[in-house]
C-alpha positions as CSV (number, residue, x, y, z in Angstrom):
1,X,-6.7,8.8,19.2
2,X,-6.5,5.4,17.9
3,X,-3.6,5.2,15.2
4,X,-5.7,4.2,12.1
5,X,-8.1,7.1,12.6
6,X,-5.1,8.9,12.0
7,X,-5.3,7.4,8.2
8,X,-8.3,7.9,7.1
9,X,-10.3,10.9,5.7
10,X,-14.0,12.4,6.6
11,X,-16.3,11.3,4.3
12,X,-17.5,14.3,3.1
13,X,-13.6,14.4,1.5
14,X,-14.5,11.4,-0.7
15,X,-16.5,9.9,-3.5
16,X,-18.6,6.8,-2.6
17,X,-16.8,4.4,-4.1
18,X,-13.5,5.2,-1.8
19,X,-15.7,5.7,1.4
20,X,-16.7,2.1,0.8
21,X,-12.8,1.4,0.5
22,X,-12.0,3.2,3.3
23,X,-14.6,1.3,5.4
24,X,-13.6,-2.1,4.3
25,X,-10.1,-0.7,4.9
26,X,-10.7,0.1,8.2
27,X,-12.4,-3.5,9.0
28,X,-9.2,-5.5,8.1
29,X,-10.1,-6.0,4.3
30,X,-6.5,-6.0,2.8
31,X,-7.4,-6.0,-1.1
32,X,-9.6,-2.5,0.3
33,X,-6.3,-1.4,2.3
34,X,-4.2,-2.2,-1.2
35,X,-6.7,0.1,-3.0
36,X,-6.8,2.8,-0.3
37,X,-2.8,2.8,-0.1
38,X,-2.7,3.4,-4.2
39,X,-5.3,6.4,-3.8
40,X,-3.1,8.2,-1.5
41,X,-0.2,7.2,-3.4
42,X,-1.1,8.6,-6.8
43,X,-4.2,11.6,-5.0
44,X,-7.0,10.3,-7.1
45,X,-9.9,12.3,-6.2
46,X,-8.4,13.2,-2.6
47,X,-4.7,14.8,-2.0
48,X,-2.0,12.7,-2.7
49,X,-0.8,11.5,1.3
50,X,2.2,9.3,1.0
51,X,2.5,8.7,4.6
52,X,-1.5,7.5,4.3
53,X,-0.3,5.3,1.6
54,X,2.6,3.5,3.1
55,X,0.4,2.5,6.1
56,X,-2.8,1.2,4.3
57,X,0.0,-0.6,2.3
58,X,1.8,-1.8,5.5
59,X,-1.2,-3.4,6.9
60,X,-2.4,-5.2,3.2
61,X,1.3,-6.2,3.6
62,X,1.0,-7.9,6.6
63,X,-2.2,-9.8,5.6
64,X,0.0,-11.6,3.1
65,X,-0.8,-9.1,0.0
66,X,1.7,-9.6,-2.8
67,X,1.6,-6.3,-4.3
68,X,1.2,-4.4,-1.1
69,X,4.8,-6.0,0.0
70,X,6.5,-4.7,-2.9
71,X,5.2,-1.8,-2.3
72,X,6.3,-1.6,1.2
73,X,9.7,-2.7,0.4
74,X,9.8,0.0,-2.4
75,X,8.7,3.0,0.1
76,X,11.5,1.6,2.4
77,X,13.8,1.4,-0.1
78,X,13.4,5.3,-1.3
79,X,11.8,6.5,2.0
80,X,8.3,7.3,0.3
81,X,6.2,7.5,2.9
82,X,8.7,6.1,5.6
83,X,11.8,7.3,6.2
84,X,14.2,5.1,4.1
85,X,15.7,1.7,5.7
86,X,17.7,-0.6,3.9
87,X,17.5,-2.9,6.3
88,X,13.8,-3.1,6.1
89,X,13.4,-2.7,2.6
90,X,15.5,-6.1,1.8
91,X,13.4,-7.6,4.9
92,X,10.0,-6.9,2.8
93,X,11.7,-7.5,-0.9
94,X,12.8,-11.2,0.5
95,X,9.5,-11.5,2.0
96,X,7.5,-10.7,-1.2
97,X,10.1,-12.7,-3.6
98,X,9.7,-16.4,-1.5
99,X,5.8,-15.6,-1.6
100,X,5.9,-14.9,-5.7
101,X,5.4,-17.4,-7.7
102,X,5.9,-15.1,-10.9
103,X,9.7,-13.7,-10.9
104,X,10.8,-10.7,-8.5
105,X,11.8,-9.0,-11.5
106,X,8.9,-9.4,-13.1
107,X,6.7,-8.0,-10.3
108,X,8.8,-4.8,-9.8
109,X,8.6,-5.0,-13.7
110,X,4.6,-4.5,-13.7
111,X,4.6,-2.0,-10.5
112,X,6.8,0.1,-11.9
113,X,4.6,0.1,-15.2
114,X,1.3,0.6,-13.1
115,X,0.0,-3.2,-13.9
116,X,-2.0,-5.3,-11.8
117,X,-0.8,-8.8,-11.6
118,X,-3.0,-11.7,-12.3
């Protein structure tokens, strides 16, 4: 079984608007793998999964998605998700931080608030 299938729910578990997520998820669209990620994260309308989370966020992350590497870095740093890695957590922080153009503390400021940046 191909690994991503293993991230992604039956349709008949979801409302239309998140099986049209999930699909542009699946094809490699990373502001649908953001939104996915933040589903699972907070179980809106589906169980919350963070293990489903940190992997749709993982592979926004790798696409260059701002928010999606904070959040990686965060589910590193307290092992939401992921079992927790320092190592890799600083890896993904420094990666975000020389993308930002807004201040690191600013960022963390707004995801720990809920936000969206702008």
């Amino acid at each position: 079984m191909n690994q991503i299938h293993q991230h992604l729910l039956a349709e008949s578990e979801l409302n239309l608007e998140t099986i049209d997520l999930q699909q542009k998820a699946y094809t490699g669209d990373a502001d649908a793998q953001y939104a996915l990620a933040n589903i699972f994260q907070k179980g809106i309308h589906v169980q919350k999964n963070t293990s489903h989370a940190f992997y749709w966020y993982q592979r926004a992350a790798q696409q260059g998605n701002l928010l999606a590497q904070y959040n990686v870095f965060f589910s590193y740093l307290y092992g939401d998700g992921i079992k927790a890695d320092a190592k890799q957590a600083n890896k993904w922080f420094a990666k975000a931080s020389l993308k930002s153009s807004c201040s690191a503390e600013s960022i963390v400021a707004k995801l720990l608030n809920g936000t969206t940046l702008h």
